[in-house]
C-alpha positions as MATLAB code, in Angstrom:
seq = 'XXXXXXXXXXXXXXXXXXXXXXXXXXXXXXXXXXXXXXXXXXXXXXXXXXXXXXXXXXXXXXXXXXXXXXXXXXXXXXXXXXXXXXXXXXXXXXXXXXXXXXXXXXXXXXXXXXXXXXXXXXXXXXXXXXXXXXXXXXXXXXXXXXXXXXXXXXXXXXXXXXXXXXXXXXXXXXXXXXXXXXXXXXXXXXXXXXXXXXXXXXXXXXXXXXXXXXXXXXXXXXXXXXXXXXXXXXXXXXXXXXXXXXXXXXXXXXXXXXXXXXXXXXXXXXXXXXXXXXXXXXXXXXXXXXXXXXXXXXXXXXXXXXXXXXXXXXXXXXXXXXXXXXXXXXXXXXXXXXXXXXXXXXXXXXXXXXXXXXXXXXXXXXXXXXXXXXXXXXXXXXXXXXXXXXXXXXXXXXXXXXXXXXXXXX';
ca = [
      -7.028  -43.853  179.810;
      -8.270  -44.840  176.214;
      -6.625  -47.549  174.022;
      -4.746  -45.740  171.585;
      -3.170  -48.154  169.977;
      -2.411  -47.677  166.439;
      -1.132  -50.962  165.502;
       2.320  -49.186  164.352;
       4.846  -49.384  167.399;
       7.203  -46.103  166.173;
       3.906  -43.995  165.836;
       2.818  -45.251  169.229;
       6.051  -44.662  170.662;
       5.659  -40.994  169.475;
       2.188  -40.199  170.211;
       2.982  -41.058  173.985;
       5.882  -38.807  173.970;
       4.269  -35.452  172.688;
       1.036  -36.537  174.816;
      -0.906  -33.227  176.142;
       1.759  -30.749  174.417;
      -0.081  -27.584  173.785;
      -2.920  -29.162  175.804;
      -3.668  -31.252  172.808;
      -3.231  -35.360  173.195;
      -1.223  -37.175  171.203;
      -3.049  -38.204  168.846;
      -4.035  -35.041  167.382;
      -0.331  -34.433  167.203;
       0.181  -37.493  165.123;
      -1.562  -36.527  162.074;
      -0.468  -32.707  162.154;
       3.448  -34.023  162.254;
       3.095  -36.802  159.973;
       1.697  -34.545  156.922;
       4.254  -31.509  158.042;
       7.515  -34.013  157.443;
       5.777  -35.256  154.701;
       5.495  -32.270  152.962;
       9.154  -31.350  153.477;
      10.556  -34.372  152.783;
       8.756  -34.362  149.471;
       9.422  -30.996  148.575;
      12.886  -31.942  149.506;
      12.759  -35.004  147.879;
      11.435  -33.549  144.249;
      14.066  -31.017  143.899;
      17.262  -32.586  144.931;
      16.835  -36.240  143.199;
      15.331  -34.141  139.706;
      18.789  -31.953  140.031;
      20.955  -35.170  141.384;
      19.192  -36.927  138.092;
      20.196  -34.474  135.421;
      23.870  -33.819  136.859;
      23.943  -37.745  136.695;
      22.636  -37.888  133.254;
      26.165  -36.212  131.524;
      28.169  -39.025  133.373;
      29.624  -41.534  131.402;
      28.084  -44.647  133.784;
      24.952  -46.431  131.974;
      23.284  -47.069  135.760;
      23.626  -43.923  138.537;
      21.255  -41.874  136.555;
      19.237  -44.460  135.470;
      18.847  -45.412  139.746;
      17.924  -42.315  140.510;
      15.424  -41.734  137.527;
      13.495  -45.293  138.971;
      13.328  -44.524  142.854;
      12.681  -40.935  142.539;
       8.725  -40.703  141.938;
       8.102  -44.053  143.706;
      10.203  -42.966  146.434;
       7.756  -39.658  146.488;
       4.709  -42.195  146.475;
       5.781  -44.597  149.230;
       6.047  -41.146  151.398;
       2.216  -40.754  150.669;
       0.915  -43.930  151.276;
       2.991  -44.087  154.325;
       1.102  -40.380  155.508;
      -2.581  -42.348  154.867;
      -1.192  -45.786  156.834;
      -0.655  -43.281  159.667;
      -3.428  -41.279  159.585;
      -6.000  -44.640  158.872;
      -4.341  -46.197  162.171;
      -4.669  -43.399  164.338;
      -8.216  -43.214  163.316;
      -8.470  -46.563  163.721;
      -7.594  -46.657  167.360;
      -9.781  -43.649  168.197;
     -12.856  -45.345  166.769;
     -11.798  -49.094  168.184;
     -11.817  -50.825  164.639;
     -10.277  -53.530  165.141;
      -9.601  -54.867  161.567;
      -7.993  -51.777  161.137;
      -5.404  -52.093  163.710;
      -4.825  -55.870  162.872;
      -4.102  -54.716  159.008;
      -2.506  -51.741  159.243;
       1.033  -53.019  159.197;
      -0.068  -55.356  156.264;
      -0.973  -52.432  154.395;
       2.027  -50.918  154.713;
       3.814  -53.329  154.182;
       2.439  -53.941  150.756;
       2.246  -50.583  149.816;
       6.104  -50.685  150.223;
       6.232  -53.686  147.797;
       4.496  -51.772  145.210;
       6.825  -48.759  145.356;
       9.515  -51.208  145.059;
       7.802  -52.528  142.079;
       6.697  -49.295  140.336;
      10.427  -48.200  141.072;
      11.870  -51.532  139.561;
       9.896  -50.916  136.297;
      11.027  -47.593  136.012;
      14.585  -48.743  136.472;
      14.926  -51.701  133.941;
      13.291  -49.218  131.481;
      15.536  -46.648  131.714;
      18.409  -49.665  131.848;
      17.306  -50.762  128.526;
      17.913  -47.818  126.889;
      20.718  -47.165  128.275;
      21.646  -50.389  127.211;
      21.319  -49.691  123.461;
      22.303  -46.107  123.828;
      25.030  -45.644  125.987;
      25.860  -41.855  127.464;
      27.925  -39.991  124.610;
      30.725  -39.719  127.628;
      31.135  -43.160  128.680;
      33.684  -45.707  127.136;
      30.669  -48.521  126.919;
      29.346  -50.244  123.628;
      25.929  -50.922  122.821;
      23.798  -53.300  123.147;
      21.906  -54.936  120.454;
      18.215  -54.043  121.169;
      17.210  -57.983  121.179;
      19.540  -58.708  123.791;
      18.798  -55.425  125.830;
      14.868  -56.262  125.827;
      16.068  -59.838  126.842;
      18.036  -58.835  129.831;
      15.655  -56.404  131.051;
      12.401  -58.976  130.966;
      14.289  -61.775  132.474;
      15.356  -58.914  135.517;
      11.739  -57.847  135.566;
      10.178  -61.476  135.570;
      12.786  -62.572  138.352;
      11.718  -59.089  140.895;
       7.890  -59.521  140.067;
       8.212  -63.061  141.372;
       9.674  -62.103  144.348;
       7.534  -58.838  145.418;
       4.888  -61.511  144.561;
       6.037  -64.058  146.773;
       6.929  -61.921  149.648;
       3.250  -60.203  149.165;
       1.952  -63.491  149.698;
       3.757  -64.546  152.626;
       2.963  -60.735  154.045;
      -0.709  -61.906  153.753;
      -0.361  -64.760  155.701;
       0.067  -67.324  153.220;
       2.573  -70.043  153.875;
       5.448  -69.931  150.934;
       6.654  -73.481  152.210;
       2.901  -74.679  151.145;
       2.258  -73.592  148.116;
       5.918  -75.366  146.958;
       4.653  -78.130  148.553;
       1.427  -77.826  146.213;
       3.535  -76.873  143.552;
       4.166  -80.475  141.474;
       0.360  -81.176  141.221;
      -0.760  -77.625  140.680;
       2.646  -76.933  138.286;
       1.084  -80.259  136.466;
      -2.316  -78.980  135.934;
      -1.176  -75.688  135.121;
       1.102  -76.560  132.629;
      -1.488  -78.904  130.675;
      -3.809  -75.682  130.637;
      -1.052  -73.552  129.723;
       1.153  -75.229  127.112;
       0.654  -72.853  124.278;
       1.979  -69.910  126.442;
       4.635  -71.961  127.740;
       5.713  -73.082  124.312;
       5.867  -69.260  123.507;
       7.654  -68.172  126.305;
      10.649  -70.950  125.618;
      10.672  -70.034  121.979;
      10.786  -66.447  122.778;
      13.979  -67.496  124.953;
      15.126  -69.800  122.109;
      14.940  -66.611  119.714;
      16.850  -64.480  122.440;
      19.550  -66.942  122.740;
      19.791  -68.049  119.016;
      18.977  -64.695  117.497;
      17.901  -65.736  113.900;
      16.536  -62.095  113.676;
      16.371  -59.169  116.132;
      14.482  -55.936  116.114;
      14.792  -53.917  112.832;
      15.360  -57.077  110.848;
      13.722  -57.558  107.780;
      12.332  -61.002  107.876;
      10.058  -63.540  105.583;
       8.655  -66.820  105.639;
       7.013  -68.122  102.453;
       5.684  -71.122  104.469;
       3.273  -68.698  106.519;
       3.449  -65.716  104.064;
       5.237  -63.917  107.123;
       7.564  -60.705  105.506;
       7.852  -57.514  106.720;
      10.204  -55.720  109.843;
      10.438  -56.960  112.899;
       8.989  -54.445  115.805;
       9.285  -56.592  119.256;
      10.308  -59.404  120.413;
       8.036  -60.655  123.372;
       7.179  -63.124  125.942;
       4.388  -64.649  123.623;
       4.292  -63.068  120.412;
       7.038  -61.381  117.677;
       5.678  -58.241  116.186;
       5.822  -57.901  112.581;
       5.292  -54.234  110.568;
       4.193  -55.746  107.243;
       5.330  -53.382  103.553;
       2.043  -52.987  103.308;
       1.436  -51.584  106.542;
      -0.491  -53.181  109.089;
       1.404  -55.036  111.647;
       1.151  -59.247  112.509;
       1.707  -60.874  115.594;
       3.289  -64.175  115.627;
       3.066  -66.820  118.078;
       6.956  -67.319  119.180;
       6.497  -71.336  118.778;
       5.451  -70.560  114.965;
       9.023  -70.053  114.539;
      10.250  -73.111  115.796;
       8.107  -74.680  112.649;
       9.126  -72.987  109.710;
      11.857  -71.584  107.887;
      12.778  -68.193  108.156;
      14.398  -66.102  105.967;
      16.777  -62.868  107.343;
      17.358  -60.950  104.253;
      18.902  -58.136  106.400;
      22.276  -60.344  106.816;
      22.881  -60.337  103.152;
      26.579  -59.528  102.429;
      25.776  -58.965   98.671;
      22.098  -59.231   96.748;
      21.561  -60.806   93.447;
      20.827  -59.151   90.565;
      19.815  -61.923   88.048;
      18.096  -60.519   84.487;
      17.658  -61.862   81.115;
      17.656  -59.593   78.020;
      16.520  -60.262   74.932;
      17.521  -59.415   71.214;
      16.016  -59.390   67.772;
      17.184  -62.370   65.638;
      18.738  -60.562   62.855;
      21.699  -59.427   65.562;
      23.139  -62.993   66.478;
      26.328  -61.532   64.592;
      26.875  -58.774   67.297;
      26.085  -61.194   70.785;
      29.800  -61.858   71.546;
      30.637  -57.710   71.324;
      27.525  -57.427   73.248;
      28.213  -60.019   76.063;
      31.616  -59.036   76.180;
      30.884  -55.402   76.841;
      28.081  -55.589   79.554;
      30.776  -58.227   81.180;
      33.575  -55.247   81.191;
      31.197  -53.017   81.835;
      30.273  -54.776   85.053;
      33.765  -55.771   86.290;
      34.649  -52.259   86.321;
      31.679  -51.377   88.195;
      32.392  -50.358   91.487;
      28.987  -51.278   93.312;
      29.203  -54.368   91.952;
      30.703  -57.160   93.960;
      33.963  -58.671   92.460;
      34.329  -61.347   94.741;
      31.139  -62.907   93.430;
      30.263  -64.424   90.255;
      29.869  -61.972   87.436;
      28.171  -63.992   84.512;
      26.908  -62.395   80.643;
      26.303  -65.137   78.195;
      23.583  -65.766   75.519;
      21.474  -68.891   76.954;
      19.183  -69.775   74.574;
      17.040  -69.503   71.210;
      14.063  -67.862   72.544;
      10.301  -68.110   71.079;
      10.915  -64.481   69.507;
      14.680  -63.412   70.707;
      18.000  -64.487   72.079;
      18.062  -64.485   75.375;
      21.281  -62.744   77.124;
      21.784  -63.790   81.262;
      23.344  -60.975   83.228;
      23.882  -62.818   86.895;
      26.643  -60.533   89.438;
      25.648  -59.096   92.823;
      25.642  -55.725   94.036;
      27.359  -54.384   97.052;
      24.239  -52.684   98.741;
      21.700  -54.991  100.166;
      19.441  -52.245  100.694;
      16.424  -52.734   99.052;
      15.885  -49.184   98.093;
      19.277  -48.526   97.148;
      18.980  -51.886   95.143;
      16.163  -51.034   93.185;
      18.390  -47.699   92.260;
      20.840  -49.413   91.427;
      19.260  -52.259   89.114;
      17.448  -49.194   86.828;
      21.055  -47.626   86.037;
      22.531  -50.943   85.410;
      19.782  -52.072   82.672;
      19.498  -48.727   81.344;
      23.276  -48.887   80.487;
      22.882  -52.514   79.188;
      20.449  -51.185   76.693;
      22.899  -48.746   75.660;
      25.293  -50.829   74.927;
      23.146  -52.616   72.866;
      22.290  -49.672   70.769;
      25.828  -48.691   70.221;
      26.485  -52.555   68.692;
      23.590  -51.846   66.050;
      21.303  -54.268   67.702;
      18.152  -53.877   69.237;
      15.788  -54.767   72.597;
      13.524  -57.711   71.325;
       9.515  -57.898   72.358;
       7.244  -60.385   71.828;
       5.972  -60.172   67.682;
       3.976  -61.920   65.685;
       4.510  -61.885   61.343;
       2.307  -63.040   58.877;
       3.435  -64.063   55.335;
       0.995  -64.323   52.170;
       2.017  -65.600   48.727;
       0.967  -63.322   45.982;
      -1.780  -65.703   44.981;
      -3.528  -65.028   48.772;
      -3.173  -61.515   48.047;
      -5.009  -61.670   44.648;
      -7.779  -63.847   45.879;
      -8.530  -61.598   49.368;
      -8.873  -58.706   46.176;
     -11.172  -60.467   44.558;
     -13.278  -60.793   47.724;
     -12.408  -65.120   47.971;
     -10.641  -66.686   50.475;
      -7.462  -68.985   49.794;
      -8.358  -72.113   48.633;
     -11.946  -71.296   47.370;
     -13.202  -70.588   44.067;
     -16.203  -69.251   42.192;
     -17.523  -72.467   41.433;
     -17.748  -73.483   45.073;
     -20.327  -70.119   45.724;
     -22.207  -71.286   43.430;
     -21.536  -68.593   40.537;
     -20.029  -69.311   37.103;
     -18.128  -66.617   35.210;
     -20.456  -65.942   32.707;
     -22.723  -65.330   35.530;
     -20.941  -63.197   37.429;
     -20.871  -61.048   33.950;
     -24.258  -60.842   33.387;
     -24.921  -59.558   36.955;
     -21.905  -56.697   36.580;
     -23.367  -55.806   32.936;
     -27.096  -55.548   34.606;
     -28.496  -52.363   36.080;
     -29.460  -52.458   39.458;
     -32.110  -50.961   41.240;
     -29.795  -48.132   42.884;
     -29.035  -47.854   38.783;
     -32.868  -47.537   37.857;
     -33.549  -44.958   40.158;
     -31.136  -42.648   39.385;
     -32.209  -43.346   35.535;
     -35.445  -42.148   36.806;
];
C-alpha cells in the first residue's frame, strides 16, 4: 500500500473512507469532491451574502451590512485557496515530495490569515463610511471624517500586527524571541526611523487635538502652507492648494509652526479705507454717519461685533474714511459677494452727500509771468541776455529775409 499521506488529517481521513468507490482510489476522489463542494458553496456563497448584503444595507445599524460587505469576497477566496491546498497535497503525496507535505498546513494556514486580512480591510472601509454617513434609517450621528479615518487606522494597524505576528509564529518563528530582541533592535530601529516616528505621533497629536480636520481650510505663513485639507495620514497631511496642485506635509511640520484654521471663523473682517476729495471735509460727518446706519441695519452684518466709520486721517491727496464691522458669512466666496455690494453702496452714499471718490492727482500752478515767458519760447528765470541775444538783435534777425524767404522771391 502507497503512502498517501497528504499532510492534512480531515482530507486523509476522507480519502480512506471513499477508497476504491467506483473502482477508483481515493485519491482520485479527493480532487473531484473538493472542486464539486467548492463550486456549490461558492455559487451558494455569491448569491445569498450579495442578497443578505443589500437587505442589510436599508437597516438602520452602521455595522451588519458593513460585516457582510468585508467577509463576503474574501470568504469566496479562502474557499479557493483552500481547493489548491488540497489538490497541491494530494499531489504531493502521490509524487513523495516531501517539502510539500511538511508545508502544506503552513500554507493554509497563511492563506487563511490573508483572507482574514483582505476581509478586515474591506470591513474598516466600509466602517468608515459608515461612520461619517450613517444609514438614512438609523437614529446614529455622524462622525467627523478626522476622527472616523482615526478610528479606522488605529483598528487596521492593531489587526495587521496581529495577522503579522501570528504569520510569524505559523512559520516557525519564536514570538517570545523576537520580544526578547525587541529593546536592542526597538533601539536601533528607532534611531533609523525617527522622522517616521515623529510623524506618526504628530499625526496622533493632530487626531487627538484636531487643530484642523478634513475639508478645513488651513494656512501657515511660516511655511507658505494654505489651501484645503484632503487627508490626514500616518506620515503626511494632504493639502489641495487654490491654485491647484496638492502639498504633502510632514505631520511633525505642524508641531513647529503656527497654523491658521480660517474655517472656524464665527464672523470675517471686512476692514476698508475710502477716500475723498479735499474740497468735501464739510460733508464727512453726514457721510460717516450714514455708511454707520447703513451698516447697523444691515442684516449680514454682525451686530455683536464692532461696527466702526470714522475719518482717520489727512491723506497725501484725500481724507481717508475707515469702515471696520464683520460680516456674518465666513465663506470666502460669499464674502467676496458680499464686500462688492457693501462698497458699491458706500460710494453711493457718497454721491448723494455731493462729495466725491478721491484718486491719486497731481496739480501744477504757474504765475502769469511763467506763462508769458514759456510764450516767448524762455524758461522761468532766464532772459535774453543770458542766450546771448540783445533786443535789437533779435530785431534785426525778424526784419531779415531768410533763405526759405529768398527762394520763394525767386
Amino acid at each position: 500500500m502507497t503512502d498517501d499521506r497528504t499532510g492534512l488529517a480531515p482530507i486523509e481521513s476522507l480519502q480512506e473512507s471513499i477508497d476504491g468507490t467506483l473502482s477508483l482510489p481515493g485519491w482520485v476522489w479527493i480532487p473531484i469532491v473538493t472542486i464539486v463542494v467548492a463550486l456549490i458553496l461558492d455559487t451558494t456563497l455569491y448569491f445569498v451574502l450579495a442578497r443578505l448584503e443589500r437587505r442589510l444595507s436599508r437597516s438602520g445599524h452602521r455595522w451588519d451590512d458593513a460585516l457582510i460587505h468585508g467577509v463576503r469576497r474574501p470568504f469566496r477566496l479562502w474557499v479557493w485557496l483552500t481547493v489548491v491546498t488540497i489538490l497541491v497535497s494530494v499531489l504531493g503525496a502521490q509524487l513523495h515530495i516531501g517539502w510539500i507535505e511538511r508545508n502544506v498546513s503552513t500554507a493554509q494556514g497563511l492563506f487563511t490569515l490573508v483572507a482574514i486580512g483582505w476581509a478586515g480591510i474591506r470591513l474598516i472601509a466600509r466602517l468608515e463610511k459608515r461612520l461619517v454617513f450613517p444609514p438614512p434609517a438609523g437614529r446614529a450621528r455622524p462622525v467627523d471624517p478626522t476622527s472616523a479615518s482615526a478610528i479606522t487606522k488605529i483598528i487596521g494597524a492593531l489587526l495587521l500586527t496581529a495577522l503579522v505576528l501570528m504569520a510569524l509564529q505559523l512559520m516557525g518563528f519564536s514570538i517570545s524571541s523576537l520580544l526578547a530582541l525587541g529593546g536592542f533592535g526597538g533601539l536601533v530601529i528607532g534611531f533609523a526611523t525617527r522622522d517616521l516616528i515623529a510623524n506618526f505621533f504628530s499625526g496622533m497629536v493632530i487626531y487627538i487635538d484636531k487643530p484642523f480636520v478634513v475639508g478645513d481650510w488651513v494656512k501657515s505663513t511660516e511655511r507658505d502652507i494654505e489651501g484645503v485639507v484632503e487627508d490626514i495620514g500616518w506620515r503626511l497631511t494632504t493639502i489641495r492648494t487654490f491654485a491647484g496642485p496638492p502639498i504633502y506635509v510632514p505631520n511633525a511640520v505642524f508641531n513647529q509652526i503656527i497654523v491658521e484654521n480660517p474655517t472656524r471663523m464665527f464672523s470675517r473682517r471686512l476692514w476698508e479705507t475710502v477716500g475723498i476729495h479735499y474740497e468735501d471735509i464739510r460733508r464727512v460727518r453726514t457721510i460717516t454717519g450714514d455708511i454707520r446706519r447703513y451698516l447697523q441695519a444691515h442684516d449680514r452684518i454682525d451686530q455683536n461685533e464692532l461696527i466702526t466709520v470714522n475719518f482717520v486721517t489727512f491723506g497725501d491727496y484725500a481724507l481717508e474714511l475707515m469702515i471696520y464691522a464683520f460680516t456674518v458669512p465666513t465663506d470666502w466666496q460669499t464674502f467676496q459677494e458680499l464686500k462688492q455690494e457693501i462698497l458699491i453702496r458706500i460710494s453711493e452714499i457718497i454721491e448723494e452727500n455731493g462729495a466725491t471718490l478721491a484718486i491719486p492727482t497731481s496739480r501744477l500752478r504757474l504765475n502769469d509771468a511763467d506763462m508769458t515767458l514759456r510764450h516767448s519760447g524762455l524758461m522761468p528765470g532766464e532772459d535774453r541776455d543770458s542766450r546771448g541775444l540783445s533786443p535789437d538783435r533779435t530785431a534785426e534777425q525778424s526784419d531779415e529775409p531768410t533763405s526759405v524767404d529768398r527762394d520763394r522771391k525767386a
